[in-house]
BADRENLO-117819 format. One record per atom (N, C-alpha, C): residue in one letter; x, y, z. Coordinates in steps of 0.001 Angstrom, whole numbers, plus 500000, padded with zeros to 6 digits. Example, Ala and Ser with C-alpha at 12.3 -4.5 7.8 and 13.67 -1.06 7.14 Angstrom:
a513190494310507800a512300495500507800a513200496700507800s512850497750507080s513670498940507140s512900500030507870
! end
This chain:
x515539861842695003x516117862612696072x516134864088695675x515890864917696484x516053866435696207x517016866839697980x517403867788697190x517828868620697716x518385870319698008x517994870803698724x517413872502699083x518615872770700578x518767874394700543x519458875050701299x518393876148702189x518241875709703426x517175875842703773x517891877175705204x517224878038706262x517734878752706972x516454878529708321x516821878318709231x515980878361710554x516387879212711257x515633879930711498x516299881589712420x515269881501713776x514725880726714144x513712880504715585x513647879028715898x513662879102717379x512466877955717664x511646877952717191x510626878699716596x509129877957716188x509317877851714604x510070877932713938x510680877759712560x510958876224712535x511993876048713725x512572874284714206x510846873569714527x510234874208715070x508957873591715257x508301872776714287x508000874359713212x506941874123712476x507928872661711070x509395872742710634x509807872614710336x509602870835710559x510121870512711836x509951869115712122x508641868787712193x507686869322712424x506121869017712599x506061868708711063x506345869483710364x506099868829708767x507037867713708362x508266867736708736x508719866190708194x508370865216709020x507608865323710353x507427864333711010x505758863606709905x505451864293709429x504022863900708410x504750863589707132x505644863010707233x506137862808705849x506818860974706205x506136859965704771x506609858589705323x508108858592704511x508887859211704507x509978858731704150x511423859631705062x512864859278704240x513843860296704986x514135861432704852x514453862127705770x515012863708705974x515999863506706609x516878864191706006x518526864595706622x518788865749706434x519071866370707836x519850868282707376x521288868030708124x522358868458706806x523616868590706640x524322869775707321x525178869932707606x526114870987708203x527575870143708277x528153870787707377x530176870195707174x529261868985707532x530364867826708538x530375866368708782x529012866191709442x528446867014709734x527368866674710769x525967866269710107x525345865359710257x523899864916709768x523293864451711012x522069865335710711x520744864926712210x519785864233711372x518732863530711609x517757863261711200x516700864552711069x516216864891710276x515218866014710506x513760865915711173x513433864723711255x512363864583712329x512467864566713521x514315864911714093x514345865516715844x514504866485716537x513673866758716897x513219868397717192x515075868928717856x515689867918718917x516708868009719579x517711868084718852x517663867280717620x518709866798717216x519317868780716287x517924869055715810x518451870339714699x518848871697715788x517297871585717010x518072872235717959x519497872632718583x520242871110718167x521664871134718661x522367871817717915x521939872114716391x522890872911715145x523185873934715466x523907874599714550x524384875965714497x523018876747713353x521822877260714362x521125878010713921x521078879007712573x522785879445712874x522951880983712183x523679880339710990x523210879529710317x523992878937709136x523216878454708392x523478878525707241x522232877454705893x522390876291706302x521476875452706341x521536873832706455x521102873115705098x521832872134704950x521238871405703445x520398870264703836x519028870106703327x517857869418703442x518225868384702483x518399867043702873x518102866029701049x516936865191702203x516186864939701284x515014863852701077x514317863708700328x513735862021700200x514017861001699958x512300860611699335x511764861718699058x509983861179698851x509209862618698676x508241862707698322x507439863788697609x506299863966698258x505892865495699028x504984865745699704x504574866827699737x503393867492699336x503097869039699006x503083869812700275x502730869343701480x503113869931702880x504404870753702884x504921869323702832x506867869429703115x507055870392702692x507280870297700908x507593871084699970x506862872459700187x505977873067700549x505824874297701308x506581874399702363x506917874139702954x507674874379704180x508905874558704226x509802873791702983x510913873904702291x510897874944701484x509826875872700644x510138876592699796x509990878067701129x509228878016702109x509365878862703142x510561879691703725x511345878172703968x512741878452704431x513363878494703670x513242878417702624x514506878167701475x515597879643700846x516507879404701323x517262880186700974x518128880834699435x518357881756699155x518220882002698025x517371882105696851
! end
């Protein structure tokens, strides 16, 4: 399992973001306090609070992903 503090500041960030964990065979979860979405729903992260770090854990190893995570990655 890993896990990263990641920042989405657009729709096409949420885009490109789920388009890459949707190519990924295992889980993604992005955290906020009590709240967990699946990260492969475009709706579901849409619904977040944009203007805040979100915490990424998943669950499997993918050089895509992991670009896309070091993209957004905060700090």
């Amino acid at each position: 399992m890993a896990e990263h503090q990641i920042r989405l500041n657009a729709a096409e960030d949420v885009k490109e973001f789920v388009n890459a964990a949707n190519k990924c065979d295992f889980d993604i979860d992005i955290f906020y306090n009590r709240i967990i979405i699946d990260a492969k729903s475009i709706l579901g992260i849409l619904s977040m609070d944009l203007t805040r770090e979100l915490t990424v854990k998943y669950y499997g190893e993918n050089p895509g992903f992991n670009a896309v995570i070091a993209k957004f990655a905060v700090g």
